[in-house]
N, C-alpha and C positions, 0 to 999 in steps of 0.2 A: 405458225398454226394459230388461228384463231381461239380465242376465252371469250366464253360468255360467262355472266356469274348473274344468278336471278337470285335476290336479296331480298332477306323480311318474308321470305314465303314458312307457311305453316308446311314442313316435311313430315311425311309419314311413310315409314319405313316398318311395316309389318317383320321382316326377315332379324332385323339389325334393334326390333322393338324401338323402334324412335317416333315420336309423335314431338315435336317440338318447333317454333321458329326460328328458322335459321337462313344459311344461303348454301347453292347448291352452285360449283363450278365446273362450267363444260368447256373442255379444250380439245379441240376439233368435233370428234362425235364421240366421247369417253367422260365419263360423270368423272374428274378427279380428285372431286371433295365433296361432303354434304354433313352438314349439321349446324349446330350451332359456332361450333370452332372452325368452319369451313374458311375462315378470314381471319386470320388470326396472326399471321405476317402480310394480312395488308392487301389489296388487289394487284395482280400484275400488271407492269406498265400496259397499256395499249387495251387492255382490256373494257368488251362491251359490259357496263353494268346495268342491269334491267332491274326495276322496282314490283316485285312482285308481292306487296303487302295486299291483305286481304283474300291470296289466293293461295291454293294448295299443291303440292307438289308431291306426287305419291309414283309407285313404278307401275307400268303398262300395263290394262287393266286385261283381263282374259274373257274371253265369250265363250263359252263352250255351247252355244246352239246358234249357229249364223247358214241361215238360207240363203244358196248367192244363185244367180242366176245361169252362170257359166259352168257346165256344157247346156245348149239347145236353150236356152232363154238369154242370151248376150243383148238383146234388145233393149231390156227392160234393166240390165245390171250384167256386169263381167267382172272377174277376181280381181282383175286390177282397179274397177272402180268401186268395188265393195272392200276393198284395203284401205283406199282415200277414206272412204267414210270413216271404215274404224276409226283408223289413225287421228281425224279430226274430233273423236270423241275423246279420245284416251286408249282405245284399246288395240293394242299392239300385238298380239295373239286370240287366233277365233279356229274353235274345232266349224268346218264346213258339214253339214249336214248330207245326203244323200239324196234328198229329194230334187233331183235335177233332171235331164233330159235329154240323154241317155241316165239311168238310174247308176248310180256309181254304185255296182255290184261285182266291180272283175276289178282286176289286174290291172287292165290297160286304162280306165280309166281313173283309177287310185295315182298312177304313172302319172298322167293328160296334168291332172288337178297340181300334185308337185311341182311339175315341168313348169306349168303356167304360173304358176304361185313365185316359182323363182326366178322365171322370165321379166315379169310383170309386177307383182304385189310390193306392196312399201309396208308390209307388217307381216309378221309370220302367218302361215296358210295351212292348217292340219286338215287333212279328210278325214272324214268318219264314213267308214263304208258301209252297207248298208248290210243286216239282218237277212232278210229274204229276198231274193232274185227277181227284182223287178218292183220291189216292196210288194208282193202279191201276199205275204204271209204265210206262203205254202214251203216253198222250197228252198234249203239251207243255201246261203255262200260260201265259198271257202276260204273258211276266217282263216287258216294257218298263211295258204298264200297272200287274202290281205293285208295281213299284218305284216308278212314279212317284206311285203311292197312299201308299207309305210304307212298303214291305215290306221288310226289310233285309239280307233272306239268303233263299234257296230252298231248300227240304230237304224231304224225302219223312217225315224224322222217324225212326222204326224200322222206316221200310219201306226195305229193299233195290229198286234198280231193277235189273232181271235183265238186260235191252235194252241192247244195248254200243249200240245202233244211235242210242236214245235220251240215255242217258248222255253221247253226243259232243255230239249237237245241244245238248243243255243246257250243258254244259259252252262249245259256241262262242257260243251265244245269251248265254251270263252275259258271258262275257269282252266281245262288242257292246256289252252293256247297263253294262257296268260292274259287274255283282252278283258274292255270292258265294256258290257253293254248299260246303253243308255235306251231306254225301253218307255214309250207312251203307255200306260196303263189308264187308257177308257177304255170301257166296255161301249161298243158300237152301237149296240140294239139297247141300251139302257140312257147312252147319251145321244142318240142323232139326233133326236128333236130340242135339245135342251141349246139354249144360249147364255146360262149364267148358272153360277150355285143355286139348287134348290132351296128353300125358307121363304122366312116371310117377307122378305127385299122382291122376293120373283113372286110371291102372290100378289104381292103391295101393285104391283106394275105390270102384272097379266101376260110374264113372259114365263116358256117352259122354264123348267130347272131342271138338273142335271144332279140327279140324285150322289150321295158320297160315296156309294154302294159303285155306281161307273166306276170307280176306282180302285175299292178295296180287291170287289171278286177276281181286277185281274189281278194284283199282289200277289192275293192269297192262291 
């Protein structure tokens, strides 16, 4: 089995609290050592040693808001080639958003997205299914069957839900269910015209603003 060992890299290790330079050794696809002591009987014969001074080494970074294009927009991006991206960043796990084409608001396609995710993807692939049916903001999905499909979060995505009426209900329906929702709180009618923070940066430059209030009233 093949050893790599990447040397003189700054590690950081949030779990294990380690922030230090050291070497990190990989023997086939398994981290078998990492830190400073990671060498400390030496390199094994045959072994590849890579010089990684000046760079950092940290574990796989997490995206929890990734629009992919896959179902109905594969043209422009597909799970398997929004995985390549990640993975060339650093980011090895990404919650997928609902905003797609069919809306991922059922069952079958919570299913589609897994299926493909493990067919396909070179980094872990979570759906987050969507809030309201269709993202229309009006009518509930059913969060107990999504989740129990595999859905890992509810979110409308970029869609605001305007409906305080609906907003509860989800919001009590997740807490039952155990879920969590990830929720756009703009106000629509307070922010459509606006393209930046309101102040004196968007008068300076004669662009609307987007008052703080878009935000608060939907919290509150």
């Amino acid at each position: 089995m093949s050893i790599a060992i990447f040397s003189r890299a700054r590690i950081v290790d949030p779990s294990r609290g380690i922030d230090e330079v050291g070497t990190v050794m990989v023997e086939g696809r398994k981290i078998v050592a990492a830190g400073k002591a990671a060498l400390n009987q030496g390199a094994p014969e045959g072994a590849t040693i890579i010089d990684c001074a000046g760079k950092t080494i940290i574990p796989g970074l997490i995206d929890a808001r990734v629009f992919i294009g896959e179902p109905g927009g594969e043209h422009r991006e597909t799970i398997a080639s929004a995985s390549i991206a990640a993975a060339a960043g650093g980011v090895t796990s990404v919650v997928m958003m609902p905003d797609t084409d069919p809306v991922i608001d059922n069952v079958a396609l919570v299913e589609f997205v897994l299926r493909t995710a493990k067919d396909t993807a070179i980094v872990n692939i979570f759906p987050a299914a969507a809030i309201t049916k269709g993202l229309e903001g009006r009518e509930m999905t059913e969060f107990g069957l999504l989740r129990e499909a595999g859905a890992v979060a509810f979110t409308d995505g970029r869609h605001s839900i305007a409906s305080a009426l609906v907003m509860r209900r989800a919001l009590t329906y997740a807490r039952d269910f155990g879920g969590i929702i990830a929720h756009e709180t703009q106000d629509a009618d307070l922010a459509s015209a606006g393209v930046m923070n309101e102040g004196l940066y968007a008068s300076w430059l004669g662009l609307a603003g987007i008052p703080r209030e878009a935000e608060s009233i939907p919290l509150d």
